[in-house]
Residue frames as qw, qx, qy, qz and C-alpha x, y, z in Angstrom:
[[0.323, -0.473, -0.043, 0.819, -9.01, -13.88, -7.57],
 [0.482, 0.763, 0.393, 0.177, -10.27, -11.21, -9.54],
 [0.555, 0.238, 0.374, 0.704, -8.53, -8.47, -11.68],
 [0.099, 0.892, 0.388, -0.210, -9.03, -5.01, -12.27],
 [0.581, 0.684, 0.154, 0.413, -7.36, -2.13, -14.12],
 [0.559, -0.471, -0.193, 0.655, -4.67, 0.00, -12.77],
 [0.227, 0.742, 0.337, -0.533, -5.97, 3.10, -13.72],
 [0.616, 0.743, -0.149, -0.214, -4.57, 4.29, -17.38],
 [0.365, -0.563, 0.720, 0.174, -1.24, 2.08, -17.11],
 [0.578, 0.329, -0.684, -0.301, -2.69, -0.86, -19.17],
 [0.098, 0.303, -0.895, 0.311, -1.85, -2.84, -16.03],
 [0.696, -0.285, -0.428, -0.501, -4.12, -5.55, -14.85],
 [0.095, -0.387, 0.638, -0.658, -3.52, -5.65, -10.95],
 [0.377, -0.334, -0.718, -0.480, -5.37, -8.06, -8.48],
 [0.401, -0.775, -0.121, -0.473, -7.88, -6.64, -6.07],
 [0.626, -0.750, 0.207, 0.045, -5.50, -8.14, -3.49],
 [0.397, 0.821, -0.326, 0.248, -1.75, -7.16, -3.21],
 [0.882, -0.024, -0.347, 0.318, 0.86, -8.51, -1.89],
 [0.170, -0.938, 0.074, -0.295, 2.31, -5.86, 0.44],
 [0.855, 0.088, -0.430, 0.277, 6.38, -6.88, 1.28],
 [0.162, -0.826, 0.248, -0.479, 7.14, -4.82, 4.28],
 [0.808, -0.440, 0.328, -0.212, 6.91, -8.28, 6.62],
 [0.909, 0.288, -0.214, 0.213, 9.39, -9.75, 4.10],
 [0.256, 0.770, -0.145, 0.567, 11.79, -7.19, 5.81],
 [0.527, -0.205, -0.571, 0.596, 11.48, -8.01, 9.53],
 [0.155, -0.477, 0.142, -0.853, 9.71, -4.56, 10.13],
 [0.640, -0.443, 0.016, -0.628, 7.13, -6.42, 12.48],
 [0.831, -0.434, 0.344, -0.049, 8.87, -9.31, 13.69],
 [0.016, 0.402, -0.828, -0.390, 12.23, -11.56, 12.62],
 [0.896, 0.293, 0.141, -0.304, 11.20, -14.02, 9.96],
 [0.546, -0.358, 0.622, 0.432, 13.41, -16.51, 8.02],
 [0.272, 0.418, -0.344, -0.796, 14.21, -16.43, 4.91],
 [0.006, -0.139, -0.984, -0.114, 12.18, -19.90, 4.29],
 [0.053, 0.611, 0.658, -0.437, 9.41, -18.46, 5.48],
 [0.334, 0.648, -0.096, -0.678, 9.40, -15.22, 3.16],
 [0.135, 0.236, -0.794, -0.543, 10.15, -17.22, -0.07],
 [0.233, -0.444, -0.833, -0.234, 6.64, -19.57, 0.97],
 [0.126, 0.653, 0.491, -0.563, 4.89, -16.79, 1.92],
 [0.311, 0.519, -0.373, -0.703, 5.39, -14.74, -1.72],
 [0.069, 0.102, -0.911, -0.393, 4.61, -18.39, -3.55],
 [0.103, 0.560, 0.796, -0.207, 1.20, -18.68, -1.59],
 [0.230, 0.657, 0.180, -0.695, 0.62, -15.33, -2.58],
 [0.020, 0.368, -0.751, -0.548, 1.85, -15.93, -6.20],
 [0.037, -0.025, 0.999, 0.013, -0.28, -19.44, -6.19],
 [0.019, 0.534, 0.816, -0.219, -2.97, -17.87, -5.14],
 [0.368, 0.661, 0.538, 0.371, -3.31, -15.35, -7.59],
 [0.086, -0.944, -0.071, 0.311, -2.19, -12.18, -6.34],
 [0.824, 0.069, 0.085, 0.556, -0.06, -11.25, -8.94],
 [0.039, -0.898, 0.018, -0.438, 0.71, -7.46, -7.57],
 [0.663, -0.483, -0.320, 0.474, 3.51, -7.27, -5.22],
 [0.078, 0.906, 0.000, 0.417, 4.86, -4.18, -3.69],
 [0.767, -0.133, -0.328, 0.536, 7.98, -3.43, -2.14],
 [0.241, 0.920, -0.146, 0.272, 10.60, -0.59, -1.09],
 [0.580, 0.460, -0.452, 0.497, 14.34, -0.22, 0.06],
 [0.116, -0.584, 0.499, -0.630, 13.22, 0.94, 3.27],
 [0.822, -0.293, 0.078, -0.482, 11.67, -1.70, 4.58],
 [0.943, -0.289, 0.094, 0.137, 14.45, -3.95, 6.73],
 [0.081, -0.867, 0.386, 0.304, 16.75, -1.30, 5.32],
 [0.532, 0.431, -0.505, -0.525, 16.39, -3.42, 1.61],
 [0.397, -0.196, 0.862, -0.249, 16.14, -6.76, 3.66],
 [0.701, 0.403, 0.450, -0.379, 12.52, -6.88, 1.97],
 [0.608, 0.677, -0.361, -0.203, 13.49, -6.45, -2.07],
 [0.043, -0.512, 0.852, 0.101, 16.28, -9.16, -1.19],
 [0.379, 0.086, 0.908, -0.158, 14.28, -11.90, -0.17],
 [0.644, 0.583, 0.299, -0.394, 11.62, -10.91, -2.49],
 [0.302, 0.649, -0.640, -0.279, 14.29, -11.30, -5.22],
 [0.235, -0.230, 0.924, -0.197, 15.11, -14.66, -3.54],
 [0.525, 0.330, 0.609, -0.495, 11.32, -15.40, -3.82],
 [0.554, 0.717, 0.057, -0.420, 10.83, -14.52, -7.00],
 [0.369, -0.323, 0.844, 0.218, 14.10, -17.05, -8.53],
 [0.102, -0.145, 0.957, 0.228, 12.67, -18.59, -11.21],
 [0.290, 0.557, 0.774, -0.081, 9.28, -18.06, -11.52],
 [0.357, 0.477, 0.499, 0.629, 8.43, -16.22, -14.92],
 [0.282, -0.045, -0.010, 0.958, 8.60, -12.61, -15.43],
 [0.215, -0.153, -0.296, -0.918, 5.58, -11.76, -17.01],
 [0.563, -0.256, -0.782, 0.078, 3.75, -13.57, -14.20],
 [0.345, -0.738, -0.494, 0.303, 3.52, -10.60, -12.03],
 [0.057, 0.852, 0.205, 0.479, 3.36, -7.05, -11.72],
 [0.576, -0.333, -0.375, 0.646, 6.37, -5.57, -9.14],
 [0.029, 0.918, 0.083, 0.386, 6.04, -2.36, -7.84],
 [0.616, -0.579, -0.207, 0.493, 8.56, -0.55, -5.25],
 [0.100, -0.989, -0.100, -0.042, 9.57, 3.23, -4.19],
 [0.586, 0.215, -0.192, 0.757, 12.71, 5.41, -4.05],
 [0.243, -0.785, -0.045, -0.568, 12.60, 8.75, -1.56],
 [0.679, -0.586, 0.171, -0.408, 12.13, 7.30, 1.33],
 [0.612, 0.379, -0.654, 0.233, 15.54, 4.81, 2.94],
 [0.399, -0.114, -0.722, 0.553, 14.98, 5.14, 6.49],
 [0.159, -0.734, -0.200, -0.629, 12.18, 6.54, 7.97],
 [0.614, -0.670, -0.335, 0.248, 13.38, 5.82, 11.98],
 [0.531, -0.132, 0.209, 0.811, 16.61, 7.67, 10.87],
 [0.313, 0.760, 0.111, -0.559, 14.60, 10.37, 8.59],
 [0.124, -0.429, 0.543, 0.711, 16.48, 9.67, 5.16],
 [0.638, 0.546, 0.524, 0.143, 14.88, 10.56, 2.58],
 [0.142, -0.401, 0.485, 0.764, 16.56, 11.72, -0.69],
 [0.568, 0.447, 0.685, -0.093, 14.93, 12.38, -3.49],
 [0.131, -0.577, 0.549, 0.590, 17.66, 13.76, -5.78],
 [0.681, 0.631, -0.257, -0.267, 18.03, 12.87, -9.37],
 [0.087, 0.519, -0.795, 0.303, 21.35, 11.24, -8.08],
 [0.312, -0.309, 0.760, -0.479, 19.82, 9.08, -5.93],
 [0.651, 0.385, 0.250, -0.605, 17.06, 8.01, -7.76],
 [0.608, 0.611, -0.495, -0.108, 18.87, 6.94, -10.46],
 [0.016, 0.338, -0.896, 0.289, 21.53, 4.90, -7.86],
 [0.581, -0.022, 0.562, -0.589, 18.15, 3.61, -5.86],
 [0.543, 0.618, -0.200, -0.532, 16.94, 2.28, -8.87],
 [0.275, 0.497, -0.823, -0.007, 20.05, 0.54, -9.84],
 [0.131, -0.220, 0.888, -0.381, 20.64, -0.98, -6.73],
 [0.685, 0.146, 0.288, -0.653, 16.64, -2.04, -6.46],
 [0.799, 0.445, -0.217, -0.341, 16.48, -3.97, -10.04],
 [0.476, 0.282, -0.818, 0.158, 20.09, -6.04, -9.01],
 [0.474, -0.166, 0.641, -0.580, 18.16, -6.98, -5.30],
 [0.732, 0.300, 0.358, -0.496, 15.22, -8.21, -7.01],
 [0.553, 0.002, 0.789, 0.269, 16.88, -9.91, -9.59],
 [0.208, 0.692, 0.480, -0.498, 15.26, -7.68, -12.42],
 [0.493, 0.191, 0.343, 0.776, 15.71, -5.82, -15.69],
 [0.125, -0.428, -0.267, -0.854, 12.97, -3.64, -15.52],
 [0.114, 0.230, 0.781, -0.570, 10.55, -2.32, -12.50],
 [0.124, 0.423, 0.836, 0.328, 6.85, -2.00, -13.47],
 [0.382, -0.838, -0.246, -0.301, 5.58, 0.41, -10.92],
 [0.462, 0.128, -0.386, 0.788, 8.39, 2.91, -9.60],
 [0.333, -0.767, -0.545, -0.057, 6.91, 4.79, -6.74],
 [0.026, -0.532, 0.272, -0.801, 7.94, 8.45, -4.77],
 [0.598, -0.365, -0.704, 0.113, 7.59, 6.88, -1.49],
 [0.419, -0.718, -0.403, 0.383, 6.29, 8.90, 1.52],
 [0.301, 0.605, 0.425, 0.602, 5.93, 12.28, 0.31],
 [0.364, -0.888, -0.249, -0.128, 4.62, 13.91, 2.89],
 [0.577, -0.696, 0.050, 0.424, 8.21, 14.29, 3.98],
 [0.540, 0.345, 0.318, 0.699, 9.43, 15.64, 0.32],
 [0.094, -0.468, 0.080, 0.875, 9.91, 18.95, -1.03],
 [0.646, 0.473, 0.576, -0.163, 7.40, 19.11, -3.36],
 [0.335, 0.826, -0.257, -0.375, 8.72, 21.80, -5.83],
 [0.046, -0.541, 0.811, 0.218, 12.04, 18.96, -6.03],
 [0.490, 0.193, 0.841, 0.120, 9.62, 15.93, -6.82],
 [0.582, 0.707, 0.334, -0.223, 7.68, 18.18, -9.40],
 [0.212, 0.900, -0.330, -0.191, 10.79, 19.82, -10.86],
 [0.044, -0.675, 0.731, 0.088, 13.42, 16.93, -10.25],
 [0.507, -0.160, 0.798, -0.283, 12.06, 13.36, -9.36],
 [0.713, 0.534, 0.388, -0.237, 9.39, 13.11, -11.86],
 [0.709, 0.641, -0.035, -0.293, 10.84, 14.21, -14.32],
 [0.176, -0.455, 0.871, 0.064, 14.28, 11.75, -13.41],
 [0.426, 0.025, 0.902, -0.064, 11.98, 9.04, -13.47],
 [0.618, 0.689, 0.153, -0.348, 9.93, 10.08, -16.82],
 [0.186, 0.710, -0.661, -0.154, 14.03, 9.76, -18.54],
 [0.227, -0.329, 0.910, -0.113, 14.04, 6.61, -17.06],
 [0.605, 0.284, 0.610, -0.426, 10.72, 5.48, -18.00],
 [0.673, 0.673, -0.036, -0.305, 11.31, 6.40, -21.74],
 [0.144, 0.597, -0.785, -0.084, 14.52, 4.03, -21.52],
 [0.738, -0.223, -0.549, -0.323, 12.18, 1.47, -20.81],
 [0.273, 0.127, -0.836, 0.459, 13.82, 0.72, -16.89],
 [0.262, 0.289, 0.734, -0.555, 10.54, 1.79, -15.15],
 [0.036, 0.467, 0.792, 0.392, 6.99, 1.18, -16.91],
 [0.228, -0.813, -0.398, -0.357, 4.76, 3.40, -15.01],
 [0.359, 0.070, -0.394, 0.843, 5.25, 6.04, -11.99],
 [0.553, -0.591, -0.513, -0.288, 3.36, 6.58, -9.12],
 [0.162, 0.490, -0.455, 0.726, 3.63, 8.48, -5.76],
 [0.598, -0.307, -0.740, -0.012, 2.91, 7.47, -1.94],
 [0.087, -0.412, 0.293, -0.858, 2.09, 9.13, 1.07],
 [0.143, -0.423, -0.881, 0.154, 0.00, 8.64, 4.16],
 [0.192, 0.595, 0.239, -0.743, -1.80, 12.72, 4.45],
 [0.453, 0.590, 0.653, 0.141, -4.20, 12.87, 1.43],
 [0.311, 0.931, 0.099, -0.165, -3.89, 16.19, 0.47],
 [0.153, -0.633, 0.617, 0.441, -0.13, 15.59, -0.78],
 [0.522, 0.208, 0.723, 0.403, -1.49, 13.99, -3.62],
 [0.521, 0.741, 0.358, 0.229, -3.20, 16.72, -5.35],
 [0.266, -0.850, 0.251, 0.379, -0.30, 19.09, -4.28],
 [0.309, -0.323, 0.676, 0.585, 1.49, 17.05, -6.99],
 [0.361, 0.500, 0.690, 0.378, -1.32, 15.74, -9.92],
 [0.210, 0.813, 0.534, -0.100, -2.02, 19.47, -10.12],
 [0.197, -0.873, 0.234, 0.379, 1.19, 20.39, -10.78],
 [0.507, -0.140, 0.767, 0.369, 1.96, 17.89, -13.77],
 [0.478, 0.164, -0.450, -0.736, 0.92, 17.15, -16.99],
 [0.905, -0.044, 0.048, -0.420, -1.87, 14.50, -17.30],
 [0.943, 0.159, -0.292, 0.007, 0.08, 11.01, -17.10],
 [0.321, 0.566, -0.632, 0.421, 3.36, 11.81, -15.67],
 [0.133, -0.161, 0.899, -0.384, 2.07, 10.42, -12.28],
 [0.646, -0.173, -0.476, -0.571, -0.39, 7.47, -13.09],
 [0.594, -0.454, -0.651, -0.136, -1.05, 6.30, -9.25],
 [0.141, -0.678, 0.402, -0.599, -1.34, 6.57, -6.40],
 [0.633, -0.094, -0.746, 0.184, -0.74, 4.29, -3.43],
 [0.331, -0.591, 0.081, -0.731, -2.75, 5.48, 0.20],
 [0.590, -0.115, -0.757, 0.257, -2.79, 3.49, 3.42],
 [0.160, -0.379, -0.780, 0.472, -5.34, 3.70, 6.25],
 [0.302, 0.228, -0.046, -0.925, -7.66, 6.14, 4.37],
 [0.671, 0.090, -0.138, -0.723, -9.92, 3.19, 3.36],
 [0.459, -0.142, -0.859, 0.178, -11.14, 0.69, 5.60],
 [0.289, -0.411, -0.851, -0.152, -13.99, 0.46, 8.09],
 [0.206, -0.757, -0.362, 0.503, -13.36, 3.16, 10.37],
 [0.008, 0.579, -0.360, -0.732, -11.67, 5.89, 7.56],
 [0.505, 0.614, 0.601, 0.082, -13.48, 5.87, 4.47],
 [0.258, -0.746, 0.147, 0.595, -11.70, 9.20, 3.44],
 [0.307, -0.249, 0.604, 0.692, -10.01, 8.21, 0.41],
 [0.392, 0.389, 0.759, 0.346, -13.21, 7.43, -1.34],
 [0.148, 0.929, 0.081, -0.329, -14.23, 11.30, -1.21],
 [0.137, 0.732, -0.446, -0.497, -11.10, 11.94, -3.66],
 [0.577, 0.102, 0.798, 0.139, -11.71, 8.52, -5.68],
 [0.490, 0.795, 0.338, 0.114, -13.83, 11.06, -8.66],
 [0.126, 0.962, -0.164, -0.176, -10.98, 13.42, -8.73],
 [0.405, -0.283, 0.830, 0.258, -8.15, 10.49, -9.38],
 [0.520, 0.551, 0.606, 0.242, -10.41, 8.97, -12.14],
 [0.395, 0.893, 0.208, -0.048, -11.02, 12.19, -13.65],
 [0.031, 0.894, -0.372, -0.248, -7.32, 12.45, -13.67],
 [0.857, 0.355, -0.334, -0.170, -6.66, 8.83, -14.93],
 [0.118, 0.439, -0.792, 0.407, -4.63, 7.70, -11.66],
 [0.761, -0.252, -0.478, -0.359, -5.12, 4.74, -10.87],
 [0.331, -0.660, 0.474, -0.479, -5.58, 4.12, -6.52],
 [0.671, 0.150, -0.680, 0.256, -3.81, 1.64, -4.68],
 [0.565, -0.668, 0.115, -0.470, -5.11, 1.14, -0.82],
 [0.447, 0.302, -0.731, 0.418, -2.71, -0.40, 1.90],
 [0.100, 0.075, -0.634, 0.763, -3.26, -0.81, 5.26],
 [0.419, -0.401, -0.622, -0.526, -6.87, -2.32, 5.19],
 [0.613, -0.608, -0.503, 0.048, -6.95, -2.81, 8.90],
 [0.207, -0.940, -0.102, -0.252, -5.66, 0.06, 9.55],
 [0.549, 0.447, -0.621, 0.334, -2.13, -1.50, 10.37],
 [0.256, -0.055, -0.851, 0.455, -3.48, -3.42, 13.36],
 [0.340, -0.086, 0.325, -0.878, -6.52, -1.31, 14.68],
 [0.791, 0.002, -0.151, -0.592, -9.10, -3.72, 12.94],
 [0.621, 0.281, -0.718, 0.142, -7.39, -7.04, 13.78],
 [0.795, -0.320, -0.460, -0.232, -7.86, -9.09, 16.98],
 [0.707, 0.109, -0.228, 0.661, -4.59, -8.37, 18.31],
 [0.365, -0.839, -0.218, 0.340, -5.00, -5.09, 18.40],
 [0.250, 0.924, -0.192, 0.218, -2.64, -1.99, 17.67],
 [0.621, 0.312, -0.284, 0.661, 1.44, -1.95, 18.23],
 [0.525, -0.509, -0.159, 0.663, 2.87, -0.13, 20.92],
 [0.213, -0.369, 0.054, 0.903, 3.89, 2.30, 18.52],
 [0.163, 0.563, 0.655, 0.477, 0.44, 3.17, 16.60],
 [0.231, 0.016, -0.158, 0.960, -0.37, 6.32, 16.13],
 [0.346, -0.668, -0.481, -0.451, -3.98, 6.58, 16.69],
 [0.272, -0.481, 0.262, -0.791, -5.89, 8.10, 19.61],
 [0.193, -0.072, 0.908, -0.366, -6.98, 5.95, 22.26],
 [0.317, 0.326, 0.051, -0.889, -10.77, 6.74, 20.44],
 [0.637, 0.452, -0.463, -0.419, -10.30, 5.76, 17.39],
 [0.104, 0.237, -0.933, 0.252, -8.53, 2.46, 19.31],
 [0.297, 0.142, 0.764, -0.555, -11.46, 1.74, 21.57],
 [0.575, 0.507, -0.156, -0.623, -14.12, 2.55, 18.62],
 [0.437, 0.485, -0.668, -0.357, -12.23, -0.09, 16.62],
 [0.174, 0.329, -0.901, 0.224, -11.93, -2.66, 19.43],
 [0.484, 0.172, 0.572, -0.640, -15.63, -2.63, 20.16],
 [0.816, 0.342, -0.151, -0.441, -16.63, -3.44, 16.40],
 [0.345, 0.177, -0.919, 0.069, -13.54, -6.56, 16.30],
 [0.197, 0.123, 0.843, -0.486, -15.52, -7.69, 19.60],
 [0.702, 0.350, 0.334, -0.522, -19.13, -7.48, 18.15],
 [0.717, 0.367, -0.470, -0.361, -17.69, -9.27, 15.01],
 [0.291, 0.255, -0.900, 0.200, -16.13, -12.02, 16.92],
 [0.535, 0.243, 0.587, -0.557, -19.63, -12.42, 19.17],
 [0.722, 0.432, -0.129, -0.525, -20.77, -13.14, 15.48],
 [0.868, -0.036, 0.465, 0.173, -17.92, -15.66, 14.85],
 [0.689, 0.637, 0.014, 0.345, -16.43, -13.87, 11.87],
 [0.571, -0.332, -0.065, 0.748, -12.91, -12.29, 12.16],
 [0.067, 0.878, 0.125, -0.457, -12.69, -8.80, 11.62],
 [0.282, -0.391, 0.638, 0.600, -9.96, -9.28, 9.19],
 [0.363, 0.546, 0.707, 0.266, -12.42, -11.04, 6.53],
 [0.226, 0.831, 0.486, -0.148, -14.86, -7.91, 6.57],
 [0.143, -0.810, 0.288, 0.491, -12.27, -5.07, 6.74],
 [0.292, -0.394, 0.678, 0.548, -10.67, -7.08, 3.56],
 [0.336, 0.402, 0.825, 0.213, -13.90, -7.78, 2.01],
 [0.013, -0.862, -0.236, 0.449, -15.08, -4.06, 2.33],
 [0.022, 0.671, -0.438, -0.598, -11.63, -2.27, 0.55],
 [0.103, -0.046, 0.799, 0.591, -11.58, -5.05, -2.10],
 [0.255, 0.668, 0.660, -0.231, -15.64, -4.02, -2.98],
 [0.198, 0.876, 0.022, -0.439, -15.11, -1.04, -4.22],
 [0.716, 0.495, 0.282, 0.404, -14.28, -1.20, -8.16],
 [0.123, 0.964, -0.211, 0.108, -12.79, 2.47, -8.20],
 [0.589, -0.622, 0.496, 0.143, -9.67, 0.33, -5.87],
 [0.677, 0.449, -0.555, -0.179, -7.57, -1.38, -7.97],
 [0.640, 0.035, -0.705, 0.304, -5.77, -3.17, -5.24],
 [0.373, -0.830, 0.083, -0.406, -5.60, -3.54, -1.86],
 [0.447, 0.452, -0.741, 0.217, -2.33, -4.50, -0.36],
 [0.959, -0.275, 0.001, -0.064, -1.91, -7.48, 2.65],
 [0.249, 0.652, -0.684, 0.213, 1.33, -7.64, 4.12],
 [0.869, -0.377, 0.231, -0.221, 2.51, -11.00, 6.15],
 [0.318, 0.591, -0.741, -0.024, 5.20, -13.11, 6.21],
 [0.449, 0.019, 0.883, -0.133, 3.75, -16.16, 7.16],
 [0.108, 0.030, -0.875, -0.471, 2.21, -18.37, 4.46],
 [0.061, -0.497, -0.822, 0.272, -1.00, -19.39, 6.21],
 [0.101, 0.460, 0.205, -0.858, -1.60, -15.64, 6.92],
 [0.071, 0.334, -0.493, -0.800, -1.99, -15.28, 3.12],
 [0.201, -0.212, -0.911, -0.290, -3.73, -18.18, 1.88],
 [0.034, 0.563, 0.760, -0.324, -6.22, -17.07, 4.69],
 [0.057, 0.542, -0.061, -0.836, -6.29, -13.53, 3.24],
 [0.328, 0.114, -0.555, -0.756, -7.19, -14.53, -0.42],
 [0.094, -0.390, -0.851, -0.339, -10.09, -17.02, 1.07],
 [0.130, 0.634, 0.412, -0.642, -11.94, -14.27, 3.23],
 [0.331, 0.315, -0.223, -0.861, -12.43, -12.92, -0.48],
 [0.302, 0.025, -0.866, -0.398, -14.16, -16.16, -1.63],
 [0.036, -0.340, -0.826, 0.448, -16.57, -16.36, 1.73],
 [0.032, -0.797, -0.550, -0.247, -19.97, -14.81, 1.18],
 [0.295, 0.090, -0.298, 0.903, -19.85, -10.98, 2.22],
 [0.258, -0.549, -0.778, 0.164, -22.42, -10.20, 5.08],
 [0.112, 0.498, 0.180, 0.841, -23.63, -6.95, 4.45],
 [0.494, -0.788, -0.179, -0.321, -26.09, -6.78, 7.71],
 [0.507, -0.776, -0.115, 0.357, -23.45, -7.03, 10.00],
 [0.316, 0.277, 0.250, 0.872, -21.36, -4.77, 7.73],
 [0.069, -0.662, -0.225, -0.712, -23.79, -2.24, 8.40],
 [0.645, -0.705, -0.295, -0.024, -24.29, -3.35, 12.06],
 [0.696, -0.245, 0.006, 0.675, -20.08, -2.44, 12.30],
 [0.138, 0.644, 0.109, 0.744, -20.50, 0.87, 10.15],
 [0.276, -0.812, -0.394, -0.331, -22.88, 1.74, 13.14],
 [0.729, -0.637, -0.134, 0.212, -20.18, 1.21, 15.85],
 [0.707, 0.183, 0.242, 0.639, -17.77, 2.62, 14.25],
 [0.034, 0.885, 0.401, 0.233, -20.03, 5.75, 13.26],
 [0.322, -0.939, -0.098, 0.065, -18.88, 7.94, 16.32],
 [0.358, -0.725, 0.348, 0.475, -15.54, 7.89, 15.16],
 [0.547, 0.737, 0.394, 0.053, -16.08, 7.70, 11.39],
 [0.454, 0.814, 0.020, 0.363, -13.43, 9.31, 9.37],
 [0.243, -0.878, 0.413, -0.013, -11.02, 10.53, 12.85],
 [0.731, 0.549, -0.262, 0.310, -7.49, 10.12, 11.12],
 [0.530, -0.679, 0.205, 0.464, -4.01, 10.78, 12.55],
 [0.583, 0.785, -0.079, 0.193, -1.22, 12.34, 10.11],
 [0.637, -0.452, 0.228, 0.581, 2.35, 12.90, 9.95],
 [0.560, 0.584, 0.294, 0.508, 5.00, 14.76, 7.30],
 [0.111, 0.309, 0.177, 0.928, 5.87, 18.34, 6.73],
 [0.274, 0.341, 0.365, -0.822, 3.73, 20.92, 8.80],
 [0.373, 0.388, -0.349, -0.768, 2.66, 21.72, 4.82],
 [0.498, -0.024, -0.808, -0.314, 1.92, 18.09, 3.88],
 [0.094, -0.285, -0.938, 0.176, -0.17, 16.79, 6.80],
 [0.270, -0.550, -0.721, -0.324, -3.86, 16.23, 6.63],
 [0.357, -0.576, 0.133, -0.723, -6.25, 18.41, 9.09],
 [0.081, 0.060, -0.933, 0.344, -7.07, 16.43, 12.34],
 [0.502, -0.360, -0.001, -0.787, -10.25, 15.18, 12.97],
 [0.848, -0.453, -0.261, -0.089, -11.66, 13.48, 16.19]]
C-alpha cells in the first residue's frame, strides 16, 4: 500500500480508503460479523484511512465501526467522519453550532474515541453557506483548538460548492476536501480544480471511483441518478474490459489511485473479500493501452455529470 500526504494536515493517508457507508446497511443488510472482518481486512491490508458519518444507517455505520475498531491501537489509523448531514431520505441536515457540538459528542462515544482526526461538513450542497462560513467553521475551529477534532474538511457532490467556501476563509480553516464521482473514468472533472486546491493547501479526497455502480459489472441501482447515456457509455467500456478479461473495477481503481495530486480514494464494502480484492487490483500491473482503448469509449460522454443541492449549489449540467 502506498502513502501520500493529506494536503497541509501533516496526515499521511493511504491512496486507498476505507469508505464505511456499507458498514451501515445503506446497500444491503450485513451482520455485524461481517463489518468487524471487513474493517480488519482493510486495516491488515494497509488502508489505514477510514471514513465514516452519522448518516449512514442513521449512525448504524460509526457503531460497528467502533465495534471494529475494539482494540486495535489508536495511532494505527487515521478516522475521519462528518456532521451536517443526519438523514438525507428525510432531508435533515443541521448545521448549527448546537448540533455540531452534540454530533460530535455523540460520534466520538459510537466510535469508541477521544479525539476525531478528520471532522468533515458533510453534503454541503444542501447548507447555507453564509451559516457554515459564519457558524460551522468556526464551531469546529473552537473545537479543534481543544484538541477534539485535528483537522476540518468539507464534502459535497456539485464542485463548485467548494470554492463558494475556500474563498470565503482564511487559508487553513478548511484543509480538505472530500468529492465523489468527479474522478473516475468517465468524469475526470475534479482534476480541472486539483491546481486551485494545492494552491490553497487542501488536501483532495475522491470517493465513488466507480461512480457508485456505473463502472462495475453489476451495473447502476435502481435509484442512480445518471442519464441513461452516461449508463450505456459506461456499460459498453465494463463490456470491452471484460472481452479483455480484466474487471472494470481494477482499472477504474487503478486510474483514481494514479494520480499523486489524490490523496485517497475511498472503497466502500462490507464484505471482506470485496476489500482484500480492492487493495490487490493496486498491486496488478496497470495496462495503460486498454486504459486508453476505455478513455476512447467513454470519450462521447466524457465529463456528462448529474448534480443535486440548493438551486445555488448545483453544478451546470452537461450531456
Amino acid at each position: 500500500m502506498k502513502y501520500r500526504p493529506l494536503g497541509s494536515t501533516g496526515l499521511q493517508v493511504s491512496v486507498l480508503g476505507f469508505g464505511g457507508s456499507s458498514l451501515g446497511s445503506v446497500f444491503r443488510q450485513v451482520t455485524l460479523d461481517d463489518a468487524i472482518a471487513t474493517v480488519r481486512a482493510a486495516l491488515e491490508g494497509g488502508m489505514n484511512f477510514i471514513d465514516t458519518s452519522p448518516s449512514y444507517g442513521q449512525t448504524l455505520a460509526e457503531l460497528r465501526l467502533g465495534w471494529a475498531l475494539e482494540g486495535v491501537p489508536r495511532d494505527s489509523y487515521i478516522l475521519a467522519t462528518k456532521i451536517g448531514s443526519y438523514s438525507e431520505p428525510r432531508g435533515d441536515y443541521d448545521f448549527s453550532a448546537a448540533s455540531t457540538e452534540r454530533s460530535i459528542e455523540h460520534s466520538m462515544i459510537r466510535l469508541g474515541i477521544d479525539h476525531i482526526d478528520l471532522i468533515q461538513c458533510h453534503d454541503i450542497e444542501f447548507a447555507d453557506h453564509d451559516q457554515i462560513v459564519n457558524e460551522t467553521l468556526p464551531t469546529l475551529q473552537k473545537l479543534k483548538e481543544q484538541g477534539i477534532v485535528r483537522h476540518i474538511g468539507i464534502t459535497g457532490l456539485p464542485l463548485k460548492i467548494f470554492p463558494s467556501i475556500l474563498d470565503r476563509v482564511a487559508p487553513g480553516t478548511v484543509e480538505t476536501i472530500l468529492s465523489f464521482c468527479h474522478y473516475e473514468l468517465n468524469d475526470t472533472s475534479l482534476g480541472d480544480m486539483i491546481p486551485y486546491l494545492q494552491k490553497k493547501g487542501v488536501g483532495v479526497i475522491n470517493a465513488s471511483p466507480t461512480g457508485m455502480g456505473l463502472l462495475t459489472q453489476r451495473g447502476v441501482p435502481a435509484w442512480h441518478p445518471s442519464t441513461p447515456a452516461i449508463q450505456e457509455g459506461c456499460r459498453k467500456a465494463m463490456e470491452h474490459c471484460r472481452a479483455k478479461g480484466v474487471d472494470i473495477v481494477q482499472l477504474a481503481l487503478q486510474f483514481a489511485c494514479d494520480n499523486e495530486a489524490i490523496a485517497s480514494t475511498l472503497v466502500g464494502s462490507a464484505n471482506p473479500d470485496n476489500i482484500r480484492a480492492n487493495i490487490a487490483y493496486l498491486e496488478q500491473p496497470f495496462d495503460r493501452d486498454l486504459l486508453a482503448e476505455v478513455m476512447e469509449i467513454l470519450g462521447p460522454i466524457h465529463n456528462f455529470n448529474f448534480t443535486r443541492g440548493l438551486p445555488q449549489h448545483r453544478d451546470p449540467i452537461l450531456g
